[in-house]
KEPARO-816290 format. One record per residue (C-alpha): residue number from 0; residue in three letters; chain; y, x, z. Coordinates in pm, 1 decimal. Each point is the difference from the previous one (the first is absolute). Last residue first. Example, Ala and Ser with C-alpha at 12.3 -4.5 7.8 and 13.67 -1.06 7.14 Angstrom:
BEGIN
<torba><num>1</num><residu>SER</residu><chaine>A</chaine><v>-106.0</v><u>1367.0</u><w>714.0</w></torba>
<torba><num>0</num><residu>ALA</residu><chaine>A</chaine><v>-344.0</v><u>-137.0</u><w>66.0</w></torba>
REM end
This chain:
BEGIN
<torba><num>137</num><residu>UNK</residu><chaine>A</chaine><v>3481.3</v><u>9098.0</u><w>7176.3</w></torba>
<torba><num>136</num><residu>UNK</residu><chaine>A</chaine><v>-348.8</v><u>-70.3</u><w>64.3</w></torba>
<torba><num>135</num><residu>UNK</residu><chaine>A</chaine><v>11.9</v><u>-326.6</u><w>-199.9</w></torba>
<torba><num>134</num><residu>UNK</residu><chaine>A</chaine><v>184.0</v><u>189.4</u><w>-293.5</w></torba>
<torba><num>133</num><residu>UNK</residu><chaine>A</chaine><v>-260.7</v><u>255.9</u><w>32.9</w></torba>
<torba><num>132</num><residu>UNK</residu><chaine>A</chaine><v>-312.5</v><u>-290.2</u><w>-16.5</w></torba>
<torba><num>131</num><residu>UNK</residu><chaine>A</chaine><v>201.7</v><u>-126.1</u><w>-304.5</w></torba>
<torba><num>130</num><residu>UNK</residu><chaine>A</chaine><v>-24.2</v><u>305.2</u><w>-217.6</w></torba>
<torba><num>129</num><residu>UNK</residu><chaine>A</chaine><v>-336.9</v><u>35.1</u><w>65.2</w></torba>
<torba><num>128</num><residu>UNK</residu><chaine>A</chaine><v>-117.0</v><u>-333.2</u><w>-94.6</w></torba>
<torba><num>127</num><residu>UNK</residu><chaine>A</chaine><v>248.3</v><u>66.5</u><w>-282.7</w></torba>
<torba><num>126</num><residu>UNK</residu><chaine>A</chaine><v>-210.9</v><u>323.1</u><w>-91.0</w></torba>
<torba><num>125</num><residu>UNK</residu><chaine>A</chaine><v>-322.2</v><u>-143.7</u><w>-11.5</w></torba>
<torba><num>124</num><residu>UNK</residu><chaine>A</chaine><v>100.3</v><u>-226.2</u><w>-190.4</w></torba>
<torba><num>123</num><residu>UNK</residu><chaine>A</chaine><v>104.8</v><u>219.1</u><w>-301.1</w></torba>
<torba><num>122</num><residu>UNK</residu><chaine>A</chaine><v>-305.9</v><u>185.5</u><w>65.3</w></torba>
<torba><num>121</num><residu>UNK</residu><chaine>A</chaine><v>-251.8</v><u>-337.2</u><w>-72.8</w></torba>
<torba><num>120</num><residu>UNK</residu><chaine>A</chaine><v>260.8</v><u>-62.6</u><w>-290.0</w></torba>
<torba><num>119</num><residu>UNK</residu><chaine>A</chaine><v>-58.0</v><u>310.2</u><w>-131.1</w></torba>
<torba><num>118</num><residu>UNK</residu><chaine>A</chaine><v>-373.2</v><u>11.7</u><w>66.6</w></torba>
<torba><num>117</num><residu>UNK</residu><chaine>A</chaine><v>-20.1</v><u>-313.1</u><w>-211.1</w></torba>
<torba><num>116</num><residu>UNK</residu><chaine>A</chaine><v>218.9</v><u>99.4</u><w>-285.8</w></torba>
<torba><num>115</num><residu>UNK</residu><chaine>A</chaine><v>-268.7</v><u>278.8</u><w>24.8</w></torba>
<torba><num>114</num><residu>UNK</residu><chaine>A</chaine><v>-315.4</v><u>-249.6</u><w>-56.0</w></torba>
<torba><num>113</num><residu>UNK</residu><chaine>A</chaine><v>172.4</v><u>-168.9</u><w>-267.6</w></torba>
<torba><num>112</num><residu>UNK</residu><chaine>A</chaine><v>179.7</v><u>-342.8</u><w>102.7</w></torba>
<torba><num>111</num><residu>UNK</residu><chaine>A</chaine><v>-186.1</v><u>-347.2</u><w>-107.6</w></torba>
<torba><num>110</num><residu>UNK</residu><chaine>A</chaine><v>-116.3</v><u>-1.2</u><w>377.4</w></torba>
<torba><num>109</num><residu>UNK</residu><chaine>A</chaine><v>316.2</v><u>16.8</u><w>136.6</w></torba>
<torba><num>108</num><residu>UNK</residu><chaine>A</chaine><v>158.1</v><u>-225.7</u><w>-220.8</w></torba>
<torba><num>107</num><residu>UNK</residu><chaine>A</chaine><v>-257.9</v><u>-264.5</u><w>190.0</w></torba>
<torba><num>106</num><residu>UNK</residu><chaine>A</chaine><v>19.7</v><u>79.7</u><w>266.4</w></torba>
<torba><num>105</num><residu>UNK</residu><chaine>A</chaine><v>387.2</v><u>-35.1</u><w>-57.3</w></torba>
<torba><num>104</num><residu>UNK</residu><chaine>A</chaine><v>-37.9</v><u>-318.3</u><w>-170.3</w></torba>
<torba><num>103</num><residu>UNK</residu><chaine>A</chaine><v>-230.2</v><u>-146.5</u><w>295.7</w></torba>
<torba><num>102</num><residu>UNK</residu><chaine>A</chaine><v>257.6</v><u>89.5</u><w>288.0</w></torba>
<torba><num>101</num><residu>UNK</residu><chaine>A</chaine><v>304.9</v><u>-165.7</u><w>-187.8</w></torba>
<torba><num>100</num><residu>UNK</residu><chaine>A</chaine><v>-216.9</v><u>-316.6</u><w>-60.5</w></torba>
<torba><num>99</num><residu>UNK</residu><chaine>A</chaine><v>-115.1</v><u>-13.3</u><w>328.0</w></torba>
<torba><num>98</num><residu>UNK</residu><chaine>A</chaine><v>306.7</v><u>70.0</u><w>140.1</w></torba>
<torba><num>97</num><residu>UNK</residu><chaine>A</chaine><v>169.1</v><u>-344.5</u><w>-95.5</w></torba>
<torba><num>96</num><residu>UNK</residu><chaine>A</chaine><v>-243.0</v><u>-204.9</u><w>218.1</w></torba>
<torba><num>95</num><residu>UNK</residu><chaine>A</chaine><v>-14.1</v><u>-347.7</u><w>-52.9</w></torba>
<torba><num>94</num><residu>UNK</residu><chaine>A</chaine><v>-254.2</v><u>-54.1</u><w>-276.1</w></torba>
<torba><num>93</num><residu>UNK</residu><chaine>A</chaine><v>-263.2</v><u>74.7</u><w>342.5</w></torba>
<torba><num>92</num><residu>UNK</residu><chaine>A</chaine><v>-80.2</v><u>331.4</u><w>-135.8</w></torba>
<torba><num>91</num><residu>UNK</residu><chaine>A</chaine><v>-24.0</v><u>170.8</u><w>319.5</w></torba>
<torba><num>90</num><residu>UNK</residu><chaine>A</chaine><v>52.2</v><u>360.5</u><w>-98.1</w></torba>
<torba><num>89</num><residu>UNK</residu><chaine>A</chaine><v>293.6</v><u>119.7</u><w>231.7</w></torba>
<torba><num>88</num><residu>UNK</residu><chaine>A</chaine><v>-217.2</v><u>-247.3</u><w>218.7</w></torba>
<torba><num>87</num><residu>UNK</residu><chaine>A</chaine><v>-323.9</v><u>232.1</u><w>-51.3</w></torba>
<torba><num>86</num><residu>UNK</residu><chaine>A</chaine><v>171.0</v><u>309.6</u><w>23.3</w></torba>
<torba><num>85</num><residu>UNK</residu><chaine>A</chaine><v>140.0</v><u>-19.9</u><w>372.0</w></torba>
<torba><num>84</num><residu>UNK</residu><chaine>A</chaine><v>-294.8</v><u>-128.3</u><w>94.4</w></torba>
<torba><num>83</num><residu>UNK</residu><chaine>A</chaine><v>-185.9</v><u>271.8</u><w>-139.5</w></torba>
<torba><num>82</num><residu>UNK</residu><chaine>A</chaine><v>265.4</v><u>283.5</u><w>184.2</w></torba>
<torba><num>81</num><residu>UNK</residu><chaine>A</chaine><v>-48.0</v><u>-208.9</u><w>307.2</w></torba>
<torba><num>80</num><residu>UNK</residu><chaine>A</chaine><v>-353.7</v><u>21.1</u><w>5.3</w></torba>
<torba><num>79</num><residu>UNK</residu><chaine>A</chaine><v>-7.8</v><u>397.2</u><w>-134.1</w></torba>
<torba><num>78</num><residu>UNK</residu><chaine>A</chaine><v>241.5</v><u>38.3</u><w>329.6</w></torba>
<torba><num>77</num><residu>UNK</residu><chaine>A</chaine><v>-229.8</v><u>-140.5</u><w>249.7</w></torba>
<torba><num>76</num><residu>UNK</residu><chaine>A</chaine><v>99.6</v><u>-291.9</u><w>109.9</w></torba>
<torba><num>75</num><residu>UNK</residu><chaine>A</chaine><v>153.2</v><u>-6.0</u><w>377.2</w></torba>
<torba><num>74</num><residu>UNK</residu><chaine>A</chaine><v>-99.5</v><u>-273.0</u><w>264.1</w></torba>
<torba><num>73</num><residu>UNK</residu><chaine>A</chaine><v>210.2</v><u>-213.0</u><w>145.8</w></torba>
<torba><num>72</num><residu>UNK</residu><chaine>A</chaine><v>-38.9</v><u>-245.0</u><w>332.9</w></torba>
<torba><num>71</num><residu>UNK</residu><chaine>A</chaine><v>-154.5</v><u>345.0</u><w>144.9</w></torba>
<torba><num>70</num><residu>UNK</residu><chaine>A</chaine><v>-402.5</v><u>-10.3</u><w>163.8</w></torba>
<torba><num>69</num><residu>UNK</residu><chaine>A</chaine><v>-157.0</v><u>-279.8</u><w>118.4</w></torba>
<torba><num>68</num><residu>UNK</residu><chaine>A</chaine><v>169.9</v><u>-311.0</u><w>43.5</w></torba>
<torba><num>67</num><residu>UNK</residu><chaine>A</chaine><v>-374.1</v><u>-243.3</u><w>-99.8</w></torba>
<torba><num>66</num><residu>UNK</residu><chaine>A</chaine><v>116.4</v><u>-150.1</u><w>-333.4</w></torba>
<torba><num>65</num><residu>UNK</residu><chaine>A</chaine><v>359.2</v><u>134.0</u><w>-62.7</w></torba>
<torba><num>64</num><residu>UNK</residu><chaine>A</chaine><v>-81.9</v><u>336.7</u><w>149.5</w></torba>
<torba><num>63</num><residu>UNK</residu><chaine>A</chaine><v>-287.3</v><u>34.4</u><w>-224.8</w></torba>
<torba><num>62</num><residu>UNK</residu><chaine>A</chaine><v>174.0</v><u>-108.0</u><w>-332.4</w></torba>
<torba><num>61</num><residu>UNK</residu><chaine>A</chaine><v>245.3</v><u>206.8</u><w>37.6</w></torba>
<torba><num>60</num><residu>UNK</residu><chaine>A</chaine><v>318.0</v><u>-95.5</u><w>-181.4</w></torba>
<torba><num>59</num><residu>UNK</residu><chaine>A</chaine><v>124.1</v><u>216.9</u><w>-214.4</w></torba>
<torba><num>58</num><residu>UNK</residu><chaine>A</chaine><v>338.3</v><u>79.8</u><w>-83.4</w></torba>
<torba><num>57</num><residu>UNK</residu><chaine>A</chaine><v>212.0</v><u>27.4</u><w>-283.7</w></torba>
<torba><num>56</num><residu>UNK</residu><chaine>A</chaine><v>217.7</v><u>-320.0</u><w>67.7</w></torba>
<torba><num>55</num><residu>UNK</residu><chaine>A</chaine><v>-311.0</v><u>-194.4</u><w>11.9</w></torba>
<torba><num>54</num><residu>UNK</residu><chaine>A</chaine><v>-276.9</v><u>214.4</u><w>-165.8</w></torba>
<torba><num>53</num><residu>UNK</residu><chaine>A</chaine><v>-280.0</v><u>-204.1</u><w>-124.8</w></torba>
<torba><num>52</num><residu>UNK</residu><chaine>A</chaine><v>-358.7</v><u>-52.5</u><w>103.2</w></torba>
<torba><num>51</num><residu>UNK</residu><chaine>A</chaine><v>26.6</v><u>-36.4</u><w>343.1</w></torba>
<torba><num>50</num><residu>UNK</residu><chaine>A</chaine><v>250.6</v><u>-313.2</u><w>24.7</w></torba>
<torba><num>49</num><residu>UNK</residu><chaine>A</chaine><v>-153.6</v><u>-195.6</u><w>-288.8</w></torba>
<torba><num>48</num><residu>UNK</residu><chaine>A</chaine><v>-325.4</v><u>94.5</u><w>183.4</w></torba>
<torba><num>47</num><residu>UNK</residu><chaine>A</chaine><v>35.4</v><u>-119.8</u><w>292.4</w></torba>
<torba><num>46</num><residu>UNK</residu><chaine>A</chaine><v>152.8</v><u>-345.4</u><w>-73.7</w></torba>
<torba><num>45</num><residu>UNK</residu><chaine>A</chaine><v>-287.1</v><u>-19.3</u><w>-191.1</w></torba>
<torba><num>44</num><residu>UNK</residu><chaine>A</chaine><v>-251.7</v><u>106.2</u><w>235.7</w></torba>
<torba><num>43</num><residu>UNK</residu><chaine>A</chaine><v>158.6</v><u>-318.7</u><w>209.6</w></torba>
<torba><num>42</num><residu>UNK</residu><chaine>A</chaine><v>271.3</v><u>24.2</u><w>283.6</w></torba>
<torba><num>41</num><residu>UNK</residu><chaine>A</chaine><v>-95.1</v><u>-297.7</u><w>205.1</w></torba>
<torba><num>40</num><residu>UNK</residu><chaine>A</chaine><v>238.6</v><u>-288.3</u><w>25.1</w></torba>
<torba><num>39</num><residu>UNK</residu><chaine>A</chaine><v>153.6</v><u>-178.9</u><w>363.0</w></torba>
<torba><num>38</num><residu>UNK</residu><chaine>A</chaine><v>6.1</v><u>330.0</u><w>152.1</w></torba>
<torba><num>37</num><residu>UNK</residu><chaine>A</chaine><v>403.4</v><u>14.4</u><w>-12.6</w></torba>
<torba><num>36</num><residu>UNK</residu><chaine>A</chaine><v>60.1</v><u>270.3</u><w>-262.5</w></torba>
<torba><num>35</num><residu>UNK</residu><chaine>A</chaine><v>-273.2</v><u>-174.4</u><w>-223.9</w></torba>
<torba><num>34</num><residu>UNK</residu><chaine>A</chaine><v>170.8</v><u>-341.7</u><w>26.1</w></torba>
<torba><num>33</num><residu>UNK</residu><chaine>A</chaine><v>336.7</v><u>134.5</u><w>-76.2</w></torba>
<torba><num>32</num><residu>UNK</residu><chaine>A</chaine><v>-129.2</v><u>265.4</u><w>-305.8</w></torba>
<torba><num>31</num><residu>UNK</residu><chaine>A</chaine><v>-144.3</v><u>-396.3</u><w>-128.6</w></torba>
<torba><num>30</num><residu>UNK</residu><chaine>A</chaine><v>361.5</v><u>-136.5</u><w>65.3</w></torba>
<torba><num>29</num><residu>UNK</residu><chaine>A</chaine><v>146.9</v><u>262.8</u><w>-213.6</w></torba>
<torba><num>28</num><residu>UNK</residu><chaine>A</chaine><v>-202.7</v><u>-126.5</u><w>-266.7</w></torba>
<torba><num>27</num><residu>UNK</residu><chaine>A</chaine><v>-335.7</v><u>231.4</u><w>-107.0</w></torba>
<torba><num>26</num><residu>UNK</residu><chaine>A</chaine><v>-84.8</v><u>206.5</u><w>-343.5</w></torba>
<torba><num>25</num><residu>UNK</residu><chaine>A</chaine><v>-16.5</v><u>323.4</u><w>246.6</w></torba>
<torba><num>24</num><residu>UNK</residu><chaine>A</chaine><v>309.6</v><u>191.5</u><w>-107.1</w></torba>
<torba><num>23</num><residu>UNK</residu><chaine>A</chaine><v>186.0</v><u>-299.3</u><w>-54.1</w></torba>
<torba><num>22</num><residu>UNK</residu><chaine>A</chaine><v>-74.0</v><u>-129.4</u><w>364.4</w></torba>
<torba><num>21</num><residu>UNK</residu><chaine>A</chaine><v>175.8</v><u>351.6</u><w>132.1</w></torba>
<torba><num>20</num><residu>UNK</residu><chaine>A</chaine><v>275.7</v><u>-106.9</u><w>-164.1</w></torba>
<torba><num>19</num><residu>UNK</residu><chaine>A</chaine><v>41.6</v><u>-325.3</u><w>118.8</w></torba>
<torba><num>18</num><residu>UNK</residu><chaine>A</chaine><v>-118.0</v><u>132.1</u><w>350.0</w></torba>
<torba><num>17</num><residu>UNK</residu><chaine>A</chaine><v>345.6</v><u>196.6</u><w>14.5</w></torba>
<torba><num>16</num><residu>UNK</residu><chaine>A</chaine><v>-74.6</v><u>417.9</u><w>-72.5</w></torba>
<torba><num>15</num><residu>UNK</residu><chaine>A</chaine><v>83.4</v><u>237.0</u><w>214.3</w></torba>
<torba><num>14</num><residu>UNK</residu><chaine>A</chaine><v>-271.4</v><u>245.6</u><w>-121.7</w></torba>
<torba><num>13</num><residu>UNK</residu><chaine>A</chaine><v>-116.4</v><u>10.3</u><w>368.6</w></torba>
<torba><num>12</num><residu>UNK</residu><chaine>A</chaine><v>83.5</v><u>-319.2</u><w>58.3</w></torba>
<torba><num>11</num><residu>UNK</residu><chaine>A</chaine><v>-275.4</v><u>-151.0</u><w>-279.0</w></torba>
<torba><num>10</num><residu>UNK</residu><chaine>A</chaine><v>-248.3</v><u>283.5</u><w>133.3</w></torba>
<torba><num>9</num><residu>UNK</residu><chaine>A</chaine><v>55.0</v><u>-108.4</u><w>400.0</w></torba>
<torba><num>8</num><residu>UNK</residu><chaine>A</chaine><v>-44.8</v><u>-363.7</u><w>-75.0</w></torba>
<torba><num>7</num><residu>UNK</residu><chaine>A</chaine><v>-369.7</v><u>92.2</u><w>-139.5</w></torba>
<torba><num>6</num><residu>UNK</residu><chaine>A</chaine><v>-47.1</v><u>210.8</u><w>232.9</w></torba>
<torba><num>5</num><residu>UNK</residu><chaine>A</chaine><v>76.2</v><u>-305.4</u><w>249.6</w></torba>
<torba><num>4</num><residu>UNK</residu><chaine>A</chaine><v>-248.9</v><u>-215.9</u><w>-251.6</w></torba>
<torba><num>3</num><residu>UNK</residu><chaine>A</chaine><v>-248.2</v><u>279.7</u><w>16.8</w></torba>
<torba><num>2</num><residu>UNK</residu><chaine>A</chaine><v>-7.9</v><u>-16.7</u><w>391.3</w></torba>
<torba><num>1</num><residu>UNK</residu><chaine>A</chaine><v>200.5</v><u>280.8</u><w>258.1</w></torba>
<torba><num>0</num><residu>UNK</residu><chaine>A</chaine><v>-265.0</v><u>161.0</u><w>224.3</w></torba>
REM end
């Protein structure tokens, strides 16, 4: 059985990413990924959960397999996950973000629209989506 820290080394060249990257990701130097790749450090809860919270190049990380190797390296959100995910950095509103803005004046047109502007608009999409998955299929 492989130990955390050679998991640990297996996540970072998995995403083939240098240990100065990796390091930004947990808050650490590139010496600190170093230490931890060669059993001198310990992978902390920390560590762990920077890596398991967040996607890293869309993916997962299991927490499981990273702590103990059982089961995959990734593990797959469930759709309603990544669809809130997905939605909560369109509307992070961290005064850097130019979609929040965008996002919050169409709510908030939306809601200012008559019930039957609504449907249209609700139809109207409904139709690109549409639309689009033909042009895909095509």
């Amino acid at each position: 059985m492989n130990s955390i820290n050679e998991r640990f080394k297996t996540l970072r060249k998995s995403f083939k990413m240098s240990q100065e990257e990796w390091g930004k990701i947990l808050g650490i130097t590139r010496v600190g990924v170093s230490e931890i790749e060669a059993g001198r450090r310990n992978v902390t809860d920390k560590h762990i959960r920077l890596l398991c919270v967040e996607p890293i190049q869309g993916k997962y990380i299991n927490e499981n397999w990273l702590r103990n190797e059982e089961d995959e390296m990734f593990v797959t959100m469930p759709e309603e996950d990544e669809m809130a995910a997905y939605v909560e950095d369109l509307l992070a509103d961290d005064g850097e973000n130019e979609f929040y803005a965008i996002i919050k004046g169409i709510m908030k047109t939306y809601n200012e629209l008559s019930p039957k502007s609504q449907e249209v608009l609700r139809d109207a999409s409904a139709k690109l989506v549409e639309n689009l998955k033909k042009e895909r299929e095509d």
